[in-house]
C-alpha positions in Angstrom: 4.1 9.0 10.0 5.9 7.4 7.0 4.0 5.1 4.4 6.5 2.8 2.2 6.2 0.3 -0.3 6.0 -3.4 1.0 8.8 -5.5 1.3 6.8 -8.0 -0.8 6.6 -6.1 -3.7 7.4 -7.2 -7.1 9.2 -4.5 -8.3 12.4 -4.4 -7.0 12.8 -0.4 -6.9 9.7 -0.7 -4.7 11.7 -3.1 -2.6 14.9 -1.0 -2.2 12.5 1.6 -1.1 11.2 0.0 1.5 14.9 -1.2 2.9 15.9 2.3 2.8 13.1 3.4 5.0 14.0 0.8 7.3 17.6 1.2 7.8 16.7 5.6 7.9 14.1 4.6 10.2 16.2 2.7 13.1 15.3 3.1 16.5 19.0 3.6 17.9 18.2 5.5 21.4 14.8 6.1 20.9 15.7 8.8 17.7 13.3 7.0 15.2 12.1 10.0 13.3 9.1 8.1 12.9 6.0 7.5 15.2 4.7 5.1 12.7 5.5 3.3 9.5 3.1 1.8 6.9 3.2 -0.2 4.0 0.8 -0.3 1.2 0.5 -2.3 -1.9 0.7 -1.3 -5.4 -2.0 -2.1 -8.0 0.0 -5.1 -10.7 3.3 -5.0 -8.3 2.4 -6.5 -4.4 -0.1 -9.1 -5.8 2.2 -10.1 -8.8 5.2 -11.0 -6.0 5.4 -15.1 -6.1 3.0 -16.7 -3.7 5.5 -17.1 -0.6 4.7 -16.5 2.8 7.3 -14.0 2.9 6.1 -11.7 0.4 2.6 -11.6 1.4 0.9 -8.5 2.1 -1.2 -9.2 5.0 -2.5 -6.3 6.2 -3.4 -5.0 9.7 -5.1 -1.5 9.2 -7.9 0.2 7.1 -8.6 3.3 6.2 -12.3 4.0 4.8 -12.2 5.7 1.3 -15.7 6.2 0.7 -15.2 10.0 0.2 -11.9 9.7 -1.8 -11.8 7.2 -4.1 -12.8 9.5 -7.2 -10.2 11.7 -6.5 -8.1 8.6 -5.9 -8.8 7.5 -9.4 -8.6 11.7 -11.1 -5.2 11.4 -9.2 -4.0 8.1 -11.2 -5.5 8.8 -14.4 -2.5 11.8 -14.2 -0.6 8.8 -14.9 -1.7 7.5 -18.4 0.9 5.4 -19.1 -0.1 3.6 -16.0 -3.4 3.0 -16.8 -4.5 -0.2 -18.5 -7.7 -2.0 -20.0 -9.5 -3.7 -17.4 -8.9 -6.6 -16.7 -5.1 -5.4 -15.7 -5.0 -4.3 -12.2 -4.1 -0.6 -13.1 -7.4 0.0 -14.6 -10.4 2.6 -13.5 -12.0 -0.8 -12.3 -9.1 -2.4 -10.8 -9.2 0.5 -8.7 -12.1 0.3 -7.4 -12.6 -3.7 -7.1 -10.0 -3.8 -5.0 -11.2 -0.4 -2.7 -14.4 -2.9 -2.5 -12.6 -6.1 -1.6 -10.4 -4.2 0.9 -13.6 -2.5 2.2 -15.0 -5.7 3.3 -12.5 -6.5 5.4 -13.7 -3.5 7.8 -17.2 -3.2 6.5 -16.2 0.0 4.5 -17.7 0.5 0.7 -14.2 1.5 0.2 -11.3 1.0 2.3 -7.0 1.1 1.8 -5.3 -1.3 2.7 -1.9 -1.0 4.9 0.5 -2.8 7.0 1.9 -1.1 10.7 5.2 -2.0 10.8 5.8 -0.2 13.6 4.1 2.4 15.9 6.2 4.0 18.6 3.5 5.6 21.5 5.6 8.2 23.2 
């Protein structure tokens, strides 16, 4: 199972990223090394992309978080350079507002968000 960037993304180091998986992921004769691929968004990159249908993450799959989303946010605060004042999307509550808008969509308290790009059922 491989989870990537989006395509969407706004950064375009998370876009190369993601064609990269693609073209190392190719199904020629059934070899994929992959039984699935995911993408996920990134907190201040995927919604910052411009509004176009073809950059929209629109995702198809939820994962509930509940149990993990304080050491989801321990794991990010690693990053301190990351981290911003709330409102900006890389903040403690950024983090989390979005876990609980996510969650809604599958009647989580938390959830991730992801797209299947491709599942192969052997």
């Amino acid at each position: 199972i491989i989870f990537t960037n989006h395509r969407g993304d706004n950064n375009q180091d998370h876009r190369i990223v993601f064609d990269a998986t693609m073209i190392t992921t190719q199904t020629f004769a059934g070899n994929s090394p992959a039984s699935k691929i995911y993408c996920y968004e990134v907190l201040s990159s995927t919604e910052q992309s411009p509004k176009f249908d073809e950059y929209a993450f629109l995702p198809n799959t939820y994962i509930n978080i509940e149990k993990y989303l304080d050491k989801k946010i321990e794991a990010f605060n690693c990053y301190k350079y990351e981290m911003h004042p709330f409102p900006h999307p890389r903040s403690q509550e950024g983090i989390i507002a979005l876990a609980q808008y996510r969650g809604m969509a599958c009647n989580c308290k938390f959830a991730e968000a992801f797209v299947l790009v491709r599942e192969i059922v052997r």
